[in-house]
The first five atom37 places (N, CA, C, CB, O) and aatype in JSON, in Angstrom:
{
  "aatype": [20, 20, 20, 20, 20, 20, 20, 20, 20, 20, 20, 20, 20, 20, 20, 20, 20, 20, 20, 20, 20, 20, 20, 20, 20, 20, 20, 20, 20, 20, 20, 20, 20, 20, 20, 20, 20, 20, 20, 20, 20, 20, 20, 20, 20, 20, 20, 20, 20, 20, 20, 20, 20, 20, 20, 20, 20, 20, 20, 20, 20, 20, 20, 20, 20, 20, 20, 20, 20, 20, 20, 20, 20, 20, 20, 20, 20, 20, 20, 20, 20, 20, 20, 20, 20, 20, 20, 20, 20, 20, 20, 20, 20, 20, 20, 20, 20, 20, 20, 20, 20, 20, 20, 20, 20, 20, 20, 20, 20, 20, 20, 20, 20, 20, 20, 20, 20, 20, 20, 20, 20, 20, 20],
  "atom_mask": [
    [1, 1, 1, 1, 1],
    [1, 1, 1, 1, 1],
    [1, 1, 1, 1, 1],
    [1, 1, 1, 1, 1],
    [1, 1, 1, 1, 1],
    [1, 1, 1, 1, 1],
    [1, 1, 1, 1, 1],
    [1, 1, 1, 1, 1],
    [1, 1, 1, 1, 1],
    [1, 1, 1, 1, 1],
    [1, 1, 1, 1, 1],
    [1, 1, 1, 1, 1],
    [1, 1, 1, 1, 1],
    [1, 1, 1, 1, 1],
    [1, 1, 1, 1, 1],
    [1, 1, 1, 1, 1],
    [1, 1, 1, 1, 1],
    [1, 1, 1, 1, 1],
    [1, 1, 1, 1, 1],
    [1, 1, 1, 1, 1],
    [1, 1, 1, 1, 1],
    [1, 1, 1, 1, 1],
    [1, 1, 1, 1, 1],
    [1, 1, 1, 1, 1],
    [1, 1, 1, 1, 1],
    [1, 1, 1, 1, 1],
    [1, 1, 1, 1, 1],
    [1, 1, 1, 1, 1],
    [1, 1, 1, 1, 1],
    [1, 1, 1, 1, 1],
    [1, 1, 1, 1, 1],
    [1, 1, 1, 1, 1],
    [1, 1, 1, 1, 1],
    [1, 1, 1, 1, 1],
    [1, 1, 1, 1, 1],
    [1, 1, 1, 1, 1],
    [1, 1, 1, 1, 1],
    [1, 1, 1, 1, 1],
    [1, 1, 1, 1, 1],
    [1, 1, 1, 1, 1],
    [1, 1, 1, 1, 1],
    [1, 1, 1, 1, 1],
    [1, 1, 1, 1, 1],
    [1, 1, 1, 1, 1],
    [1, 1, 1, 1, 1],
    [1, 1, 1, 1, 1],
    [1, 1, 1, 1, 1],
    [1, 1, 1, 1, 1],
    [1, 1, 1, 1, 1],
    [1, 1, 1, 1, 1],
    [1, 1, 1, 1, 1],
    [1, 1, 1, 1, 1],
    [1, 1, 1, 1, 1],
    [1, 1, 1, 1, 1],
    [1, 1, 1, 1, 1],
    [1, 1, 1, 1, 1],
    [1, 1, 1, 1, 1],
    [1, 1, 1, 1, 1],
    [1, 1, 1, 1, 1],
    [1, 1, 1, 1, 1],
    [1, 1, 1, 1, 1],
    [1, 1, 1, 1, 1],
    [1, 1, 1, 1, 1],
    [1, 1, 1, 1, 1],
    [1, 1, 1, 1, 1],
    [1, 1, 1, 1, 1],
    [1, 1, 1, 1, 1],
    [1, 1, 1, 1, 1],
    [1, 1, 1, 1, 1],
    [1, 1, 1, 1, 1],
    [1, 1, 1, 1, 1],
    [1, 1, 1, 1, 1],
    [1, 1, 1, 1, 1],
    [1, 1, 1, 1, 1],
    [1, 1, 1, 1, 1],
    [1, 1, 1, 1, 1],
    [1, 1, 1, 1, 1],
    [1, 1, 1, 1, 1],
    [1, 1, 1, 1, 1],
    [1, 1, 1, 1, 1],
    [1, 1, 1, 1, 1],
    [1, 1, 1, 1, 1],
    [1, 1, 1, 1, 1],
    [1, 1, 1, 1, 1],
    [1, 1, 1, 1, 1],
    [1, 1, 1, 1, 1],
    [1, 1, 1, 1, 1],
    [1, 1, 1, 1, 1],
    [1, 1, 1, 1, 1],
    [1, 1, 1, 1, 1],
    [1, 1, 1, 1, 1],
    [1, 1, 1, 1, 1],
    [1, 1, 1, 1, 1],
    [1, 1, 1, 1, 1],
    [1, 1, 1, 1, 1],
    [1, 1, 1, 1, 1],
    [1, 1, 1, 1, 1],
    [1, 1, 1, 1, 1],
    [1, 1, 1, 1, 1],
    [1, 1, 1, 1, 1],
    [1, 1, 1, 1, 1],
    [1, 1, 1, 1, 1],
    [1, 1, 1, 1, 1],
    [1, 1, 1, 1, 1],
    [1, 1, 1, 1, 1],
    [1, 1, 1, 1, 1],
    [1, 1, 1, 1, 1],
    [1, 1, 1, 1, 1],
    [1, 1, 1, 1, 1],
    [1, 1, 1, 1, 1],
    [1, 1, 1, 1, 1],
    [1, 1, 1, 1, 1],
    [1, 1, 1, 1, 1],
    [1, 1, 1, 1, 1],
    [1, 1, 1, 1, 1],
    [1, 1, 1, 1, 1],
    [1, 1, 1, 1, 1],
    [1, 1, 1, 1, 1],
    [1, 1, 1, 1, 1],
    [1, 1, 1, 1, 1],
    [1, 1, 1, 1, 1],
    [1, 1, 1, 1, 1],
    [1, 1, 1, 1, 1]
  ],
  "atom_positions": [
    [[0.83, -1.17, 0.0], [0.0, 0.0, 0.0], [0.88, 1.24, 0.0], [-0.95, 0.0, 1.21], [1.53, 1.73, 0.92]],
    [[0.76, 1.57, -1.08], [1.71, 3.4, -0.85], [0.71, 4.2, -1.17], [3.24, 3.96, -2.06], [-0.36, 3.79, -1.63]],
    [[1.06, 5.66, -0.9], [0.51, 6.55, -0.06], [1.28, 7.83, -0.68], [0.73, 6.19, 1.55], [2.5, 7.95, -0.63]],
    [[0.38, 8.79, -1.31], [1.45, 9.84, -1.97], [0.71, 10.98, -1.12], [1.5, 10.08, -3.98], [-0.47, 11.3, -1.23]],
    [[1.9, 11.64, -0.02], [1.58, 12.48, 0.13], [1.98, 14.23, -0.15], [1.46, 12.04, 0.88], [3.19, 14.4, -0.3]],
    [[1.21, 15.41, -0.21], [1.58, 16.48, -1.09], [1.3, 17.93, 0.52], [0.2, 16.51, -2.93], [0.45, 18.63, 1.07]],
    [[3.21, 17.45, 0.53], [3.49, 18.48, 1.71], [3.43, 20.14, 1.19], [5.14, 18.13, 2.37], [3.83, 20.73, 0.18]],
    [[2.69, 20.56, 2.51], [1.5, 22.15, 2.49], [3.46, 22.74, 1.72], [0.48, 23.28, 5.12], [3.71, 23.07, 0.56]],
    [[4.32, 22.67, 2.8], [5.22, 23.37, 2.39], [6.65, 22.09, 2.45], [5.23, 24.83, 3.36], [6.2, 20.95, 2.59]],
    [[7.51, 22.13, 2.41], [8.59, 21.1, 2.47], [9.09, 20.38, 3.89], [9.76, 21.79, 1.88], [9.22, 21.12, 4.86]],
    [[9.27, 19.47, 3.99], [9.75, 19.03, 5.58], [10.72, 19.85, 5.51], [10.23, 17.41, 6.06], [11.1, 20.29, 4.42]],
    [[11.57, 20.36, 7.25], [12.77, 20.99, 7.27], [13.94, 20.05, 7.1], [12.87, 21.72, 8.47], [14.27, 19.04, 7.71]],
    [[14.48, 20.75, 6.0], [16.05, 19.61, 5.85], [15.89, 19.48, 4.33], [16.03, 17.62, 6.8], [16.83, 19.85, 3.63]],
    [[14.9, 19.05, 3.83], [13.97, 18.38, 2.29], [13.58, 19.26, 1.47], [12.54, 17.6, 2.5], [13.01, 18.98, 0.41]],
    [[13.84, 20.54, 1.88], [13.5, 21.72, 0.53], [14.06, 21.11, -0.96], [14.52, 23.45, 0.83], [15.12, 20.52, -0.79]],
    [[13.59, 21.11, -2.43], [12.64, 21.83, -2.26], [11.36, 20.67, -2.28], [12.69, 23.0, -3.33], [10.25, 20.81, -2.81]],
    [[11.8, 19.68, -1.66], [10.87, 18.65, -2.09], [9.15, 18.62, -1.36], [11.72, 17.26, -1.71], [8.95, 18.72, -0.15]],
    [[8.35, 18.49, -2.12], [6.87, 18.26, -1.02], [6.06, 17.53, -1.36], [5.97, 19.32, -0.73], [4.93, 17.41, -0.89]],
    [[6.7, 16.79, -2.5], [5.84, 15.18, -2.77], [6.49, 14.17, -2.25], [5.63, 14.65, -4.32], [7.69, 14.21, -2.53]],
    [[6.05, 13.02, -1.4], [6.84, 11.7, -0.97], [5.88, 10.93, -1.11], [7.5, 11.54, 0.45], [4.69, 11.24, -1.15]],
    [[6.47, 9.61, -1.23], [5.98, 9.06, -1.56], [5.79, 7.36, 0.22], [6.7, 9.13, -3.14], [6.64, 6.53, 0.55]],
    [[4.49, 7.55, 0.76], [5.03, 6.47, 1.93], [4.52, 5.06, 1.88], [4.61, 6.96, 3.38], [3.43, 4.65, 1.48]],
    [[5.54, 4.38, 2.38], [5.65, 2.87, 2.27], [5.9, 2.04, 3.57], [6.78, 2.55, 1.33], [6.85, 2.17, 4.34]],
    [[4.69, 1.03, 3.67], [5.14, 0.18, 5.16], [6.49, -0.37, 4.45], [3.82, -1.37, 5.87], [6.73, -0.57, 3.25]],
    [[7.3, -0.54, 5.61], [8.8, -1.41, 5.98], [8.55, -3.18, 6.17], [9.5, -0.72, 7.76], [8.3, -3.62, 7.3]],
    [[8.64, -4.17, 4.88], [7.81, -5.16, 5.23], [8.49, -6.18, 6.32], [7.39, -5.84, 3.96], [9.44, -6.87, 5.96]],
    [[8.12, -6.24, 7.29], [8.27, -7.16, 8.57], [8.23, -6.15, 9.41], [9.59, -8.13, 8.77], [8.63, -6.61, 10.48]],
    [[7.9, -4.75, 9.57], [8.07, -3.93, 10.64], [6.71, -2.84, 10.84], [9.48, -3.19, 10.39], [6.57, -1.63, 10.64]],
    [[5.87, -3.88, 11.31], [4.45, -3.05, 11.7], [4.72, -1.56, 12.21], [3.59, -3.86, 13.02], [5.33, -1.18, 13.2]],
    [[4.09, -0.88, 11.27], [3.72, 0.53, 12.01], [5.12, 1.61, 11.9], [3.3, 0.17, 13.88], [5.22, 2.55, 12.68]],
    [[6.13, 1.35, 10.89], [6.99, 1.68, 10.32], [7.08, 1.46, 8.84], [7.79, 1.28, 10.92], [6.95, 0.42, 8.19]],
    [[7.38, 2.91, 8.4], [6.96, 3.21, 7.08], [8.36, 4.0, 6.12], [5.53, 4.29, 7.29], [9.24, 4.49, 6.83]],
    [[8.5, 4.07, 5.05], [9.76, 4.87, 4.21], [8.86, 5.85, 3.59], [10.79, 3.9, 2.93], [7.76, 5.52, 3.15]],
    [[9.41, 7.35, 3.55], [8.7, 8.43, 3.51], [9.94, 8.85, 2.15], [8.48, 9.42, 5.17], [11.14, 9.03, 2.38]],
    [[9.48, 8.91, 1.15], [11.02, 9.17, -0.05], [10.1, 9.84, -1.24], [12.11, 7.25, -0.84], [8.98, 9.57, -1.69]],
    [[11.19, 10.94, -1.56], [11.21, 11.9, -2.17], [10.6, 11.2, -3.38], [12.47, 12.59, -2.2], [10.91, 10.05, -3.66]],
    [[9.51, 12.11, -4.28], [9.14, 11.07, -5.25], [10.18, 11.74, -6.53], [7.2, 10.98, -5.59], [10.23, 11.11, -7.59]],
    [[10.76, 12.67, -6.43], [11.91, 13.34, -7.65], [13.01, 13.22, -7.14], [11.85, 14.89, -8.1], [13.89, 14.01, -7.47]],
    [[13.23, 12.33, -6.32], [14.93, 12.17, -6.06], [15.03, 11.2, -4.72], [15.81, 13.93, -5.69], [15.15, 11.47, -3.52]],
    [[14.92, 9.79, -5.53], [14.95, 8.83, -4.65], [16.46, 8.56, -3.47], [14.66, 7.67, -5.63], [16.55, 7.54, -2.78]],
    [[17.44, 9.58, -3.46], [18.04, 9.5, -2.67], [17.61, 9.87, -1.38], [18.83, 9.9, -3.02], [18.2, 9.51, -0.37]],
    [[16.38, 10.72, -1.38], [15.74, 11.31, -0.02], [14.94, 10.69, 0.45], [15.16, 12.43, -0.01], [13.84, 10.48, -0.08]],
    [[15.4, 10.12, 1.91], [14.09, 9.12, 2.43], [14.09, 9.22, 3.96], [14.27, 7.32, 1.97], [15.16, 9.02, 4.54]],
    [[12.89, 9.55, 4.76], [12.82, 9.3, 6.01], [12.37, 8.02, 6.71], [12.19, 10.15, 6.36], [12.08, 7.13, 5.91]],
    [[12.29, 7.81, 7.59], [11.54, 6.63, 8.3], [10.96, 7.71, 9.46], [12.68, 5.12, 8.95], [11.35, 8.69, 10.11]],
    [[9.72, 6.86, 9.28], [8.61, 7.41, 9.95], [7.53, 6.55, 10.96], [7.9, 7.96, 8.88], [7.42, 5.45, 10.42]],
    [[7.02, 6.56, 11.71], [6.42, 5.8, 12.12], [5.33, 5.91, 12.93], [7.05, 5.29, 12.43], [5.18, 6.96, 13.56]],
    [[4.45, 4.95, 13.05], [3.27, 5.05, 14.31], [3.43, 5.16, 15.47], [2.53, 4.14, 14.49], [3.9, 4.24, 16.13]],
    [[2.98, 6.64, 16.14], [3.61, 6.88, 17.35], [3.0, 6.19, 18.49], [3.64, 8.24, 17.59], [3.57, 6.32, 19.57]],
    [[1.78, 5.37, 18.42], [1.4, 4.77, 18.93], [2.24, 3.59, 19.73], [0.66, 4.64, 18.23], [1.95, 3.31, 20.9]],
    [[3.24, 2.95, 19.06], [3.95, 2.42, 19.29], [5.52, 2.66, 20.3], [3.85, 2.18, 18.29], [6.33, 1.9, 20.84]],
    [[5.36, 4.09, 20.15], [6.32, 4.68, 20.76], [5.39, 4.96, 22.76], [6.77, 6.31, 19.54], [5.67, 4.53, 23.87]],
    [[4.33, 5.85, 22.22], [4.0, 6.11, 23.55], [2.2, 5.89, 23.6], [4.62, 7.75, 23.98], [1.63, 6.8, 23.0]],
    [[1.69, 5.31, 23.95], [0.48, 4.96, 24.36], [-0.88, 6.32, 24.3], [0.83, 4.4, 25.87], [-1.96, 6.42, 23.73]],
    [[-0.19, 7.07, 25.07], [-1.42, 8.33, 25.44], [-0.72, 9.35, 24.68], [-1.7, 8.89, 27.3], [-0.88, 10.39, 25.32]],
    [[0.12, 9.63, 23.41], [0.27, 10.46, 22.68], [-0.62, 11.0, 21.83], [1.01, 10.2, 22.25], [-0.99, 10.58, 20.73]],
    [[-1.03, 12.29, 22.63], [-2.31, 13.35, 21.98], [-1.92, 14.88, 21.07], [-3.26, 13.95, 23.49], [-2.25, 16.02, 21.4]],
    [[-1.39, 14.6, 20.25], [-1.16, 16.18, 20.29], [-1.8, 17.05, 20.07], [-0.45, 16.59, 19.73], [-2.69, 16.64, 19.33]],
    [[-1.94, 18.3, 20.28], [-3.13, 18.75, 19.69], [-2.52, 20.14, 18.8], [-4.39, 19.07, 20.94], [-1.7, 20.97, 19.19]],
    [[-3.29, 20.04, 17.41], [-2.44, 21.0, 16.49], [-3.31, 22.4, 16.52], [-2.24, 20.34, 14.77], [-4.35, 22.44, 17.18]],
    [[-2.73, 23.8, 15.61], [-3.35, 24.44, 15.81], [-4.77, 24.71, 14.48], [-2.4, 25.3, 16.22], [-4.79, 24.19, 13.36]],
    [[-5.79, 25.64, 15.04], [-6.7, 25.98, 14.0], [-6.39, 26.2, 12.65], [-7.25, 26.95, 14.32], [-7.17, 25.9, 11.74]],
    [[-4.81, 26.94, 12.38], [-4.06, 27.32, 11.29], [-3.85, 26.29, 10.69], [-2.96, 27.96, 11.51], [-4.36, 26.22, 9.57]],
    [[-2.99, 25.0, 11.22], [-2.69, 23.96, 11.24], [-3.74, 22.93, 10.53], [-2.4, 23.82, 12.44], [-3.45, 22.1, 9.66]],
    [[-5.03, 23.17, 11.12], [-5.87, 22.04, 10.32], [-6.69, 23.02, 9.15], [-7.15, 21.07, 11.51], [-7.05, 22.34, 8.19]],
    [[-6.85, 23.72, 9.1], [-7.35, 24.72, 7.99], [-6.24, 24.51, 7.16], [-7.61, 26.37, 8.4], [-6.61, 24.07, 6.07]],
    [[-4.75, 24.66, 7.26], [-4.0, 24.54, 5.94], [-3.85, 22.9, 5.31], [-2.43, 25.19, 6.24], [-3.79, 22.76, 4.09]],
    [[-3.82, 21.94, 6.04], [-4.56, 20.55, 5.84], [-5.93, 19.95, 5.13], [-4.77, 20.24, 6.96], [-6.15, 18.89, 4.54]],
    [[-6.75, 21.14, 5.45], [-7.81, 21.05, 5.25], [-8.53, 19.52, 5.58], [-7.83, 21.54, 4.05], [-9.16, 18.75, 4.86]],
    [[-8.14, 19.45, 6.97], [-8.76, 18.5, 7.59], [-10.17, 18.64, 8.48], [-7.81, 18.08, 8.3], [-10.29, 19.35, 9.47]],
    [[-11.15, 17.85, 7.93], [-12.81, 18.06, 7.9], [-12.91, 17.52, 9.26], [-13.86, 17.15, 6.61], [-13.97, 17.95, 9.7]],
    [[-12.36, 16.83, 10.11], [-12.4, 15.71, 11.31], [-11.16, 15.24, 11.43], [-13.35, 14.45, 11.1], [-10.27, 15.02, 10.6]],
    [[-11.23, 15.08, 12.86], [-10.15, 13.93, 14.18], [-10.21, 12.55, 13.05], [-11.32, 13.36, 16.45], [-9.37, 11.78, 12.59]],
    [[-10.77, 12.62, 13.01], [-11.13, 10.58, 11.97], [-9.93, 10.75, 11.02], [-13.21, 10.27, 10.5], [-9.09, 9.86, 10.85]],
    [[-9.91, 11.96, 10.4], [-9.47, 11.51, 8.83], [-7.68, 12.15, 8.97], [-10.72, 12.58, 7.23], [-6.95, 12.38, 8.01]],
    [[-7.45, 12.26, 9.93], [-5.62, 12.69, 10.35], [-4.67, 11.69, 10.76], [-5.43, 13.7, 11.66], [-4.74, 11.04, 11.81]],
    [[-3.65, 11.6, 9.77], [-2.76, 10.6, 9.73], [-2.04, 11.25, 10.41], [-2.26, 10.05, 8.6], [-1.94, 12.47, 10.29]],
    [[-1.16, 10.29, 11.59], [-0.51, 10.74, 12.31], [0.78, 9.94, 12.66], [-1.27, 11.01, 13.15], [0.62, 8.87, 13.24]],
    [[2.17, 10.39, 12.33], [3.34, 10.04, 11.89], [4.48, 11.27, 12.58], [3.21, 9.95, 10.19], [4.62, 12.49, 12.51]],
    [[5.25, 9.96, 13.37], [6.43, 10.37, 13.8], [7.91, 9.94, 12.98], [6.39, 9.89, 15.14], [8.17, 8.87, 12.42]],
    [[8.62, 10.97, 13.1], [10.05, 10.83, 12.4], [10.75, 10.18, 13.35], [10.83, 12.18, 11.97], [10.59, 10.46, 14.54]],
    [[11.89, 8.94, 12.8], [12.35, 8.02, 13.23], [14.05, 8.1, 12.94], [11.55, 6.95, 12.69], [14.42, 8.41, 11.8]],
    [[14.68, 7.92, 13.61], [16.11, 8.59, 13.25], [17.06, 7.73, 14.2], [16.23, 10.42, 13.63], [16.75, 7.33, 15.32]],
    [[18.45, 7.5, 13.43], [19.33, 7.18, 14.5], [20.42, 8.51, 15.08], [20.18, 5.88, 13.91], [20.39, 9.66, 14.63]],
    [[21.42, 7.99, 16.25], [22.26, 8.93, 16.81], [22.81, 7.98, 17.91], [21.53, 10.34, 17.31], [22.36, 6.92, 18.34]],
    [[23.82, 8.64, 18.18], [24.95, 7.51, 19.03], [24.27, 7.03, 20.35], [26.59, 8.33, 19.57], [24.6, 6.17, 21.17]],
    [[23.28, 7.82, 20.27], [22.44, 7.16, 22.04], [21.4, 6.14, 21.66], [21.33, 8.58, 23.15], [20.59, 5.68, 22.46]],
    [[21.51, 5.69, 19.86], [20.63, 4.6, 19.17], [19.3, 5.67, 18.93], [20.27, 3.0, 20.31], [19.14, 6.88, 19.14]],
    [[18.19, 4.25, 18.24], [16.86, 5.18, 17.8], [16.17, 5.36, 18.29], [16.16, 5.06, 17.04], [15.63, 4.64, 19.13]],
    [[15.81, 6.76, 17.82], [14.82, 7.73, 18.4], [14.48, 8.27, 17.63], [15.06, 8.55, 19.27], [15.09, 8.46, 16.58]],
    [[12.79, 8.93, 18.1], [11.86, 9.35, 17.61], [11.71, 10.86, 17.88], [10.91, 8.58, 17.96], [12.28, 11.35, 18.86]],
    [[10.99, 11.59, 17.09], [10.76, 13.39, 17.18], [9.19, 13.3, 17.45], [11.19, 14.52, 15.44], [8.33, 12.96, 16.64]],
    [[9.03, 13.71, 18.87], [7.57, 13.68, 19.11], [7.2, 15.35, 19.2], [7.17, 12.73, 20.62], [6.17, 15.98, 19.46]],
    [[8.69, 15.72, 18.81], [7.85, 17.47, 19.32], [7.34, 18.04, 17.49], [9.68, 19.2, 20.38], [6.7, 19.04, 17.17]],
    [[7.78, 17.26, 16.86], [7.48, 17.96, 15.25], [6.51, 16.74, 14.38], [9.34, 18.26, 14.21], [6.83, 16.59, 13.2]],
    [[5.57, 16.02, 14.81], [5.14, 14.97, 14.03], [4.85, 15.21, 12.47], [3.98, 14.51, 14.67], [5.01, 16.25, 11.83]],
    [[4.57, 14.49, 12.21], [4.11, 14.27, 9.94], [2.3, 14.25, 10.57], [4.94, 11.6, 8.53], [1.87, 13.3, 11.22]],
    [[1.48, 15.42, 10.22], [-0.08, 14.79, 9.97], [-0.39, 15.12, 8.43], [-1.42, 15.6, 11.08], [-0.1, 16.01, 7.62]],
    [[-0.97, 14.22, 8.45], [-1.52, 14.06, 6.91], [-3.13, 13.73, 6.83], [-0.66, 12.73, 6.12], [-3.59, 12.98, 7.68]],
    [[-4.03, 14.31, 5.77], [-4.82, 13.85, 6.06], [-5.27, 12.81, 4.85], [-5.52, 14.77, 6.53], [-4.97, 13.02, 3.67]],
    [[-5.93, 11.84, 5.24], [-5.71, 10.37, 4.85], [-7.03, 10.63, 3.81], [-5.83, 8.96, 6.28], [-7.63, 9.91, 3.01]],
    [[-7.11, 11.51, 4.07], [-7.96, 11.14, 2.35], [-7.59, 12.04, 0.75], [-9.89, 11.61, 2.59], [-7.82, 11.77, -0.43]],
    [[-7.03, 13.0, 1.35], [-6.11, 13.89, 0.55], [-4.92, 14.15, 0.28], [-6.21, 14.67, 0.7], [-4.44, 14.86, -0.6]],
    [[-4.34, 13.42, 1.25], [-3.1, 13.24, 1.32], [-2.14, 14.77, 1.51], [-2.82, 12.4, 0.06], [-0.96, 14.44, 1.63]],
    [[-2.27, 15.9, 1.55], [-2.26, 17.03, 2.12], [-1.09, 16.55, 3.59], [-4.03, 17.56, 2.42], [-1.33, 15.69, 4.44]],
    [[-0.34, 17.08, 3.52], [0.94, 16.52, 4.7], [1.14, 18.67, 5.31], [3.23, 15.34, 3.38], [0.79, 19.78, 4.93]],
    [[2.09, 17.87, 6.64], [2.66, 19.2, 6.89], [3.69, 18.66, 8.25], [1.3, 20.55, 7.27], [2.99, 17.72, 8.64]],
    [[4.21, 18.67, 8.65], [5.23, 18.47, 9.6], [5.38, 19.83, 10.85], [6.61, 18.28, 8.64], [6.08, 20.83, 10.98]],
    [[4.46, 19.26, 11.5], [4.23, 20.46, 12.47], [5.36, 20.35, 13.71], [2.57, 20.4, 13.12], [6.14, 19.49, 14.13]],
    [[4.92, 21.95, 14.12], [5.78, 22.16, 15.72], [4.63, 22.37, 16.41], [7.01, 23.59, 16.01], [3.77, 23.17, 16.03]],
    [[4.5, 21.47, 17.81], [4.02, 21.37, 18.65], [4.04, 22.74, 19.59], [4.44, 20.3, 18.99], [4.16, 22.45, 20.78]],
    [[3.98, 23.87, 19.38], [4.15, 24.73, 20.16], [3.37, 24.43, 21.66], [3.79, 25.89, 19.44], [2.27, 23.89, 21.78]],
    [[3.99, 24.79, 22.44], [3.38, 24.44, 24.35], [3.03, 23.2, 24.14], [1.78, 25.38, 25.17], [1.86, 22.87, 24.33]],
    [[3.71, 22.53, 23.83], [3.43, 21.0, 24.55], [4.62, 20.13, 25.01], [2.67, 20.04, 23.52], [5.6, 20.21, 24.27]],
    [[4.67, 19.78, 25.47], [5.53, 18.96, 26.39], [6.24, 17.68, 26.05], [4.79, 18.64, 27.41], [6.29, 16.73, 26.84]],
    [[6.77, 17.68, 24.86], [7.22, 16.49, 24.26], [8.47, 16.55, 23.53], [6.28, 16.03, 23.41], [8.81, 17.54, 22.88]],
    [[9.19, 15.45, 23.66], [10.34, 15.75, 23.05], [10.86, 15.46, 21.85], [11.01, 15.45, 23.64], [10.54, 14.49, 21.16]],
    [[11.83, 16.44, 21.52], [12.4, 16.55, 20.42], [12.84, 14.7, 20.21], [13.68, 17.82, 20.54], [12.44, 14.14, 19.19]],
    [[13.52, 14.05, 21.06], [14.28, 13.07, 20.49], [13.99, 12.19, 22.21], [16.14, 13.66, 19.79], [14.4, 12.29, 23.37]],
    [[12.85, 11.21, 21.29], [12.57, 10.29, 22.55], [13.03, 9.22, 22.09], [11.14, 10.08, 23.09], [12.96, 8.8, 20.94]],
    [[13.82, 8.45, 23.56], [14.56, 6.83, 22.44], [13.67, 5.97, 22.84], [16.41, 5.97, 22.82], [13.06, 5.84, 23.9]],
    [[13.67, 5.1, 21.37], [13.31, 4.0, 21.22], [13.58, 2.73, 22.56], [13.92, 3.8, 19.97], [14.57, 2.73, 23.3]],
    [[12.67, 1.91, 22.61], [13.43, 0.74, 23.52], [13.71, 1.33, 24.67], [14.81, 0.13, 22.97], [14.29, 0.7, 25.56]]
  ]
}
C-alpha cells in the first residue's frame, strides 16, 4: 500500500521537495519509508507513534488544520520521524508528519506548548 503524500510546504532539511511518496517497511508493523518522489536519494523513516508512547495526543493548531484542510479527528494521519544517533533510535515527538488520509495534504508540524520531546529513544 503506498501513499502519496503532497506536503503544504517542504519538511525541514527536504527543501525543495513536497511530494513523498510512503511505504510500510515489510516485517516492521507501524513503520513506514517516507522518499522523495523526484529524487529517490531522499528518504525518512517514519512511524506510528502509537507504538512509541500509548497516550500520545497532540493537539495542532486551527491554522494547522485549515492549511490541511482537515474536515475531522477521523481523517488525520498521524506520523512520527524516526532517526538514529549515538544514544541509538529515536523518535521526534515534538514535530510529528499529519496528513490527512484522504487527501493526502501533509505538513510536519511544531508542537508549540506542549511537552514532548524533540528526540525520545526507542526501547
Amino acid at each position: 500500500m503506498t501513499a502519496l503524500l503532497h506536503f503544504v510546504s517542504p519538511p525541514p532539511g527536504f527543501e525543495p521537495h513536497t511530494e513523498f511518496a510512503l511505504d510500510p517497511v515489510d516485517g516492521a508493523e507501524g513503520l513506514f519509508t517516507l522518499d522523495a518522489v523526484d529524487d529517490a536519494a531522499l528518504r525518512l523513516f517514519v512511524m506510528d507513534p502509537s507504538l512509541v508512547i500509548a497516550d500520545y495526543s497532540p493537539v495542532i493548531s486551527d491554522e494547522q488544520v485549515a492549511e490541511l484542510g482537515l474536515a475531522a479527528p477521523a481523517d488525520a494521519l498521524l506520523l512520527v520521524v524516526a532517526g538514529r544517533s549515538a544514544e541509538g533510535a529515536q523518535v521526534n515527538l515534538l514535530a510529528p508528519i499529519v496528513a490527512d488520509a484522504t487527501t493526502g495534504r501533509a505538513a510536519q508540524v511544531i508542537l508549540d506548548g506542549q511537552d514532548y520531546p524533540l528526540r525520545a529513544a526507542l526501547g
